[in-house]
N, C-alpha and C positions, 0 to 999 in steps of 0.2 A: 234590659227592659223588654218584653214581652210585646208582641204585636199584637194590637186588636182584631177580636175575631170577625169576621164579616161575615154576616149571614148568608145563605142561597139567594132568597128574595134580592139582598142588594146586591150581590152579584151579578144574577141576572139582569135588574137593573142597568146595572155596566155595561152589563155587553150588549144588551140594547142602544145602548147610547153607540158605544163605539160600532153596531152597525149597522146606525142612522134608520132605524128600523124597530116599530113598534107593535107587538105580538098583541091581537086580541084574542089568541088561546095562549097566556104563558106557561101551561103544560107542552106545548109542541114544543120548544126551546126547552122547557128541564128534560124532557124525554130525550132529546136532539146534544145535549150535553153527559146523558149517561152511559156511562159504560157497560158490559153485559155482565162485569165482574163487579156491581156494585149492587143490580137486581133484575128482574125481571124485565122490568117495563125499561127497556134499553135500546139503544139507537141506530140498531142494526134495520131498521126495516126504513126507517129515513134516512140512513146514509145509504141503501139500496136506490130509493127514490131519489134522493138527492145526486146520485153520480148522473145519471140520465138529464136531470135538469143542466146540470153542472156543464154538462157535453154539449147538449144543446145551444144554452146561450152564448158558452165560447165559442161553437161554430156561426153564430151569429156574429159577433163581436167580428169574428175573424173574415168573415165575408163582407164586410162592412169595412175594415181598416184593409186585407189584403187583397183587395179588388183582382189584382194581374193574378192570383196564382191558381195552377188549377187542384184541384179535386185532391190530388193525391197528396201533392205537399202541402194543403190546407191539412187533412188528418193527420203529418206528421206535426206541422206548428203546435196544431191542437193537443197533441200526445205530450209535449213538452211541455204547456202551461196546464194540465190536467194531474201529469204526474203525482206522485208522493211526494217530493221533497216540494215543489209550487205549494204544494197546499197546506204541507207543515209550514211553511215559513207563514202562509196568508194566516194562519190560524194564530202563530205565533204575535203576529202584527196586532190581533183583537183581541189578545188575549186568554183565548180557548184553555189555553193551560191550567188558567187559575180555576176556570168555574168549571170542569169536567167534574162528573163525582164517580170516583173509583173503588175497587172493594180491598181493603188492608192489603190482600195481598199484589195486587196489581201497584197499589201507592208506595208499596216498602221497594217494590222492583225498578223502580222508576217510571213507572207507565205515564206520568205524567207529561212528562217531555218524550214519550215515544214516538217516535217519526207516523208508524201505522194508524195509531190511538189518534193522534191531531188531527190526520188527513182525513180517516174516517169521520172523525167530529164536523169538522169542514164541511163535506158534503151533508152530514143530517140536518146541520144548522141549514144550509140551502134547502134540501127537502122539506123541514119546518115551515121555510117563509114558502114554501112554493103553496104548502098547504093551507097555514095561512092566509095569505094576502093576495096568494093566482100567480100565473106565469109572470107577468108581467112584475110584482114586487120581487119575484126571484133573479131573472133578468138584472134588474137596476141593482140589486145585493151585487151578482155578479162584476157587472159592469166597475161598481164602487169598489171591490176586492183588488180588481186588474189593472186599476187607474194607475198605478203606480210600476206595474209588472212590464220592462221591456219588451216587444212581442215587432220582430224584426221579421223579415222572408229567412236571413240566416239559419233559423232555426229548423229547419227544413233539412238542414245538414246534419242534424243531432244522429246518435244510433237510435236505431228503432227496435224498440220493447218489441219482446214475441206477440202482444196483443195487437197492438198495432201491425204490424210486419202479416201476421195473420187477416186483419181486416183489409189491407190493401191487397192480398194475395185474393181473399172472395171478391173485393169489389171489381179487378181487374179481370174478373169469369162473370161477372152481374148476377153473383153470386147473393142471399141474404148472409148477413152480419150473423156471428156465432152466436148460443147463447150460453149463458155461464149461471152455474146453478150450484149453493153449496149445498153438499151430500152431506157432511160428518163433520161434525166440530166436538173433539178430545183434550183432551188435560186442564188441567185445573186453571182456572178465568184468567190469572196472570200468566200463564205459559200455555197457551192453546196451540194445538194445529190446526188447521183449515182443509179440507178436503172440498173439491170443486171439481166439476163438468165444463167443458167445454165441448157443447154439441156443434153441428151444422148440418141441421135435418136434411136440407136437397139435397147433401151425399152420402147421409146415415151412416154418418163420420163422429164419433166422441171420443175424445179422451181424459182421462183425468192427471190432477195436481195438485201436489200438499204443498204446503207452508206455512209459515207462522203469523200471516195474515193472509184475509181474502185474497188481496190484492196479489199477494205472493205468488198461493194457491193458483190463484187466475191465470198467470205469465206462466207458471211451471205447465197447466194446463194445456194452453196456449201452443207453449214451445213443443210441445209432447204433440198433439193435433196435427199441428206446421209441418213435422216431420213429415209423418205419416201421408198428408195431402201432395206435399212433395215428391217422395218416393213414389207415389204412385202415378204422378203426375209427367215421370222422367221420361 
């Protein structure tokens, strides 16, 4: 027997519910749930907004529950519940999987349950509510996401991403934070490359990095920069 089709509207519906949050544009939420391989109006510019959000109130969160730690191993904590796989699993929790809408060939490749495609979803859904409802309804999304998510000093221990490892390397010179810019996105919607910047104007320092997500891209970037600052630094 055949399952009933659910429409978009009651979909979203759903994921309203499950995240205790009610959209008075529910175009920011269908935009914040599309994929770039489905159409135009896609969610690449709220999941930009949205990781900044995203950054913000866990450092929030995290100044609030880890009072004792300082500066350096707050940004690593933070690097670990920001991550890609945190925010597949969080997406996985509300369900994101079901309501994305993807184009044939991203859906026949599996993009649905892609680890990149979730995380990204993740953050535009945030960037949505932040648009939305203001900092403050994004914050409490937040807050309601993490409720669940173990957030220890241990973590402070984890290895540290070239992105991270990089921001701790400027912060420790009182340095500004990199900025990251994609240059070139190639191949067809379900099998894209990512090409990306990572500058640091006050040393008129950039390099670049591909991958098969931003996110990728960003840490190849990253790791590629790190070098270079290093070596020159020796």
């Amino acid at each position: 027997m055949s399952r009933p089709t659910v429409s978009t509207p009651d979909l979203l519906s759903q994921l309203q519910i499950r995240l205790a949050y009610a959209f008075r544009d529910r175009a920011l939420l269908q935009q914040a749930t599309t994929h770039r391989s489905f159409g135009a109006d896609h969610n690449e510019r709220l999941e930009f907004l949205g990781d900044s959000v995203l950054n913000l109130a866990v450092a929030h969160l995290l100044y609030a529950q880890l009072s004792q730690l300082p500066e350096g191993d707050l940004s690593r904590v933070r690097a670990n519940l920001v991550k890609q796989d945190t925010l597949q699993a969080l997406a996985q929790q509300i369900g994101l999987q079901d309501v994305i809408r993807l184009g044939e060939g991203e859906l026949r490749s599996g993009g649905r349950n892609r680890p990149s495609i979730l995380a990204d979803a993740m953050e535009a859904v945030i960037g949505a509510v932040y648009l939305d409802g203001g900092y403050e309804a994004a914050q409490s999304l937040v807050e309601r996401l993490f409720r669940n998510v173990e957030i220890q000093p241990q973590m402070q221990a984890a290895a540290k991403d070239p992105k991270t490892e990089l921001q701790e390397w400027l912060q420790g010179r009182k340095l500004a934070l990199p900025q990251y810019a994609v240059m070139a996105t190639t191949g067809a919607a379900h099998r894209q490359t990512f090409e990306v910047s990572c500058e640091v104007r006050e040393l008129r320092q950039s390099q670049r990095g591909m991958g098969p997500s931003r996110r990728a891209a960003e840490q190849a970037a990253a790791a590629a920069l790190l070098e270079i600052l290093k070596a020159s630094n020796a």
